[in-house]
C-alpha positions in Angstrom: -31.7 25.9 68.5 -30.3 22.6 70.2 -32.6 21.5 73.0 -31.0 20.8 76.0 -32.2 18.3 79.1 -32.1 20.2 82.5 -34.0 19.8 85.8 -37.0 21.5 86.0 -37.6 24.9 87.8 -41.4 25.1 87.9 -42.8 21.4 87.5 -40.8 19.4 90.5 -42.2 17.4 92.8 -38.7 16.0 94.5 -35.7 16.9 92.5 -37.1 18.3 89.0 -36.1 14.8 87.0 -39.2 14.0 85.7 -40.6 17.4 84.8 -37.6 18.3 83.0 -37.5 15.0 80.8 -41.0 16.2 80.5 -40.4 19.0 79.1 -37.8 18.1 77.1 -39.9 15.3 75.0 -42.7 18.1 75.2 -45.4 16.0 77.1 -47.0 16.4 80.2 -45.1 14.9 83.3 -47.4 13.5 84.9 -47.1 10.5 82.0 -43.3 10.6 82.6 -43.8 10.2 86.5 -46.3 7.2 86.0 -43.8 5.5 83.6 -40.9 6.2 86.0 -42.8 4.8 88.8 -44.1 1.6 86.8 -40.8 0.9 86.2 -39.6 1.6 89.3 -42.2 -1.4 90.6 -41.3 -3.8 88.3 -37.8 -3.5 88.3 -37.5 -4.7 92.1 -37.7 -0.7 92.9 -34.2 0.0 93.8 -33.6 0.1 89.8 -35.6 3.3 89.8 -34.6 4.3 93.0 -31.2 4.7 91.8 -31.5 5.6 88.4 -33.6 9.1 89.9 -30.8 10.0 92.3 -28.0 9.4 89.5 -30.0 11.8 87.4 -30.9 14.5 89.9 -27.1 14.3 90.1 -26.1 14.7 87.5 -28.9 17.1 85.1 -27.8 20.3 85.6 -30.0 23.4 86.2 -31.3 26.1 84.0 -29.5 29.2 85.0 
């Protein structure tokens, strides 16, 4: 079965980014969050910023 990468349904905080890459690497999101938000910081945060709101755009949903 080919794995797909879609927003998350049940484990969202804003937009469901980070829980679905969560579950689609199969660990827990609150690692991905940390990671997203380290990165965020040292990358002058509008790197991050960005680079969530381009992905919340465009991930679709699980119907």
């Amino acid at each position: 079965m080919e794995k797909r990468l879609y927003l998350s349904d049940i484990d969202k905080k804003w937009g469901g980014v980070c829980g679905g890459i969560a579950e689609y690497f199969n660990v827990d999101s609150t690692l991905i969050r940390l990671i997203w938000v380290l990165l965020t910081i040292f990358s002058a945060g509008f790197g991050g910023l960005i680079a969530y709101l381009i992905a919340w755009a465009i991930m679709p949903q699980r119907t």
